[in-house]
N, C-alpha and C positions, 0 to 999 in steps of 0.2 A: 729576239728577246722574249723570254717565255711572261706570260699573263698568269699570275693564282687571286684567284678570285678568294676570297676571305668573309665573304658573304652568306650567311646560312638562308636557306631556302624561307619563306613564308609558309606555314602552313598549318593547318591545324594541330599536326602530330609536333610541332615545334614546341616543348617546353617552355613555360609561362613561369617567370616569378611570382612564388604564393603571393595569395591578394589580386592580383593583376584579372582585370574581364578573358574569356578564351578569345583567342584569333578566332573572328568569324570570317569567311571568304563565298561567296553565292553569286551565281548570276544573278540577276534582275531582268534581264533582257536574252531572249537567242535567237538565234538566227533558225534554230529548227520547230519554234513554236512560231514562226511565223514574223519573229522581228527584223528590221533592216540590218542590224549589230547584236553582236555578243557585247553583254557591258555585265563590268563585276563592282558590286559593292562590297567593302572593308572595313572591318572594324577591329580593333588594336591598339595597344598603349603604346607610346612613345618610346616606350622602354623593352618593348619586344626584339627580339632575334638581334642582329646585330646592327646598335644603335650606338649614338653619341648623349654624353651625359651633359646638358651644357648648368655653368656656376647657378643659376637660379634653383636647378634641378634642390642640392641640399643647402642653399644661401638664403634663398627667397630675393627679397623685392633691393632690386639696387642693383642687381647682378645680371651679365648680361643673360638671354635669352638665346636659345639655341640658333636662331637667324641673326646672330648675332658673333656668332665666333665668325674670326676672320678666318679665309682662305688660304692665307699663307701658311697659317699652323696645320691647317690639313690635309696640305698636300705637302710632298718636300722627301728626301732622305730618309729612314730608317733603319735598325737596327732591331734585327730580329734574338730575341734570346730564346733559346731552347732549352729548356731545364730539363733535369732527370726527375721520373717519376716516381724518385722517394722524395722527392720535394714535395712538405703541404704547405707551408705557408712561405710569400716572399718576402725575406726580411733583409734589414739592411748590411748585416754581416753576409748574407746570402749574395746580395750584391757587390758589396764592397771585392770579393772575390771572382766576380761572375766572367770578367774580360770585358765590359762595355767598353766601346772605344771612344776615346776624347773627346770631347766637343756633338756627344749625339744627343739629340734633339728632340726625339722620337724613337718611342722602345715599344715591342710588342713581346708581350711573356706568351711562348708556349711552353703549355703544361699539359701535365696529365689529361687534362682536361678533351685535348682536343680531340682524343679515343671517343668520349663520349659522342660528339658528331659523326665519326666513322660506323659507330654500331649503330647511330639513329634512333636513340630509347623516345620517346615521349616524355616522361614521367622526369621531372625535376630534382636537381642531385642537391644535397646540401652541404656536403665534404669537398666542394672542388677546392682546388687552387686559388688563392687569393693574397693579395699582396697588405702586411702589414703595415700599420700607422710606422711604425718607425721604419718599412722599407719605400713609406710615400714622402716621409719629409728626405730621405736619402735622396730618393729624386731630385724632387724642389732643389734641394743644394744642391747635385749637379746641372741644374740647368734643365732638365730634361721638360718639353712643352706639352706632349703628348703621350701618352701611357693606354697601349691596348693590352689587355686580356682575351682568351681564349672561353671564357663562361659569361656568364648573363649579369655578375658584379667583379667589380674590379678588387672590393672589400669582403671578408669571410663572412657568410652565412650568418644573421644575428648580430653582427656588428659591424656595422657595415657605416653609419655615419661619420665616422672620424674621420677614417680613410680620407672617403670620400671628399669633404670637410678642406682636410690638410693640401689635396692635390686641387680643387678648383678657388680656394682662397687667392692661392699662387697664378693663378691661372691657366693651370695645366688642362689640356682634353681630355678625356675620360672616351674610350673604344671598349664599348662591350659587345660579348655575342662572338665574337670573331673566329673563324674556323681557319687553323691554320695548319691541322693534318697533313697538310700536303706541301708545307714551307719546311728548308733547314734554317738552321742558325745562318746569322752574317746579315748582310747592307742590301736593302733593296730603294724602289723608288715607291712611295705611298702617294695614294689617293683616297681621300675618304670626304665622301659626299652628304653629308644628312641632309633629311627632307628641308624645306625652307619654309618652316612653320614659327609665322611671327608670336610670341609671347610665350614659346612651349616651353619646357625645362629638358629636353630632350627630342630626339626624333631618330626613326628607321634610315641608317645610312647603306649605299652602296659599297664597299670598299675591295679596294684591287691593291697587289702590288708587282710592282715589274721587276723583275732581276737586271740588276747592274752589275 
């Protein structure tokens, strides 16, 4: 059973959402100045590299809190979609055509986008791919719990509230950051871990998927 790791690296050169503090990453500690351990300190938003959005993120106070999504939404079956790279935005006619298969639960869109992690730019794109207000309530009616994208918003550049808004109302996950250069289309088995940071609106997740 092959392993694709969907995980973008931590790192400085890692693209930051304008606004956002830079990834700082340093020892504090080494073993060749004389200390008994190498120890690294971290500094990072929530919403760096590839992370989970949780409802507080654009809801605020009432809504659960990213140690707060359940596990069962985060691990389980998926459905990977592959789109063509005249694709800019995902809309719900775009879908409504796409072939999702019945009853999935969990959709990850690659896009164009995910070129951009193969060349490894630093510098922040604001054209990607992103999924339209009418292609997120599309979701919501079908049932769908989880929604990853391949870039740093799941929403276009500039407008990005509604989106957002329409998929965690519902209770949907929100997967961003995600690198999936090296996935085809079709059904695998997801795993997606965020940190387990009580009261955050998001956190840095690990995520894998297995080929079934």
């Amino acid at each position: 059973m092959r392993i694709y790791d969907l995980t973008l690296p931590l790192s400085r050169r890692l693209p930051i959402w304008p606004g956002d503090d830079a990834i700082q990453i340093a020892r504090t500690q080494k073993i060749e100045d004389g200390a008994d351990a190498n120890v690294t300190r971290l500094s990072l938003s929530a919403h760096v590299g590839t992370h989970v959005d949780a409802p507080y993120h654009f809801l605020g106070d009432g809504y659960p809190t990213v140690d707060q999504i359940p596990l069962d939404m985060l691990i389980g079956r998926a459905y990977v979609l592959a789109l063509s790279a005249e694709v800019d935005v995902i809309t719900a006619d775009l879908l409504q055509d796409a072939g999702i298969p019945p009853r999935t639960r969990r959709v990850l869109f690659k896009t164009r986008n995910s070129r951009l992690w193969e060349v490894g730019g630093s510098e922040f794109v604001e054209d990607f791919v992103a999924l339209s207000v009418d292609g997120a309530r599309y979701l919501v009616e079908r049932g769908v719990k989880l929604v990853g994208i391949d870039y740093l918003s799941i929403a276009p550049y500039g407008a990005g509230a509604e989106t957002h808004q329409v998929l965690l109302q519902a209770g949907v996950v929100i997967v961003e950051g995600l690198d999936l250069s090296q996935v085809s289309n079709g059904r695998y088995m997801l795993y997606c871990l965020p940190l387990k940071i009580p009261g955050a609106d998001g956190a840095p997740a690990r995520v894998i998927l297995l080929g079934v």
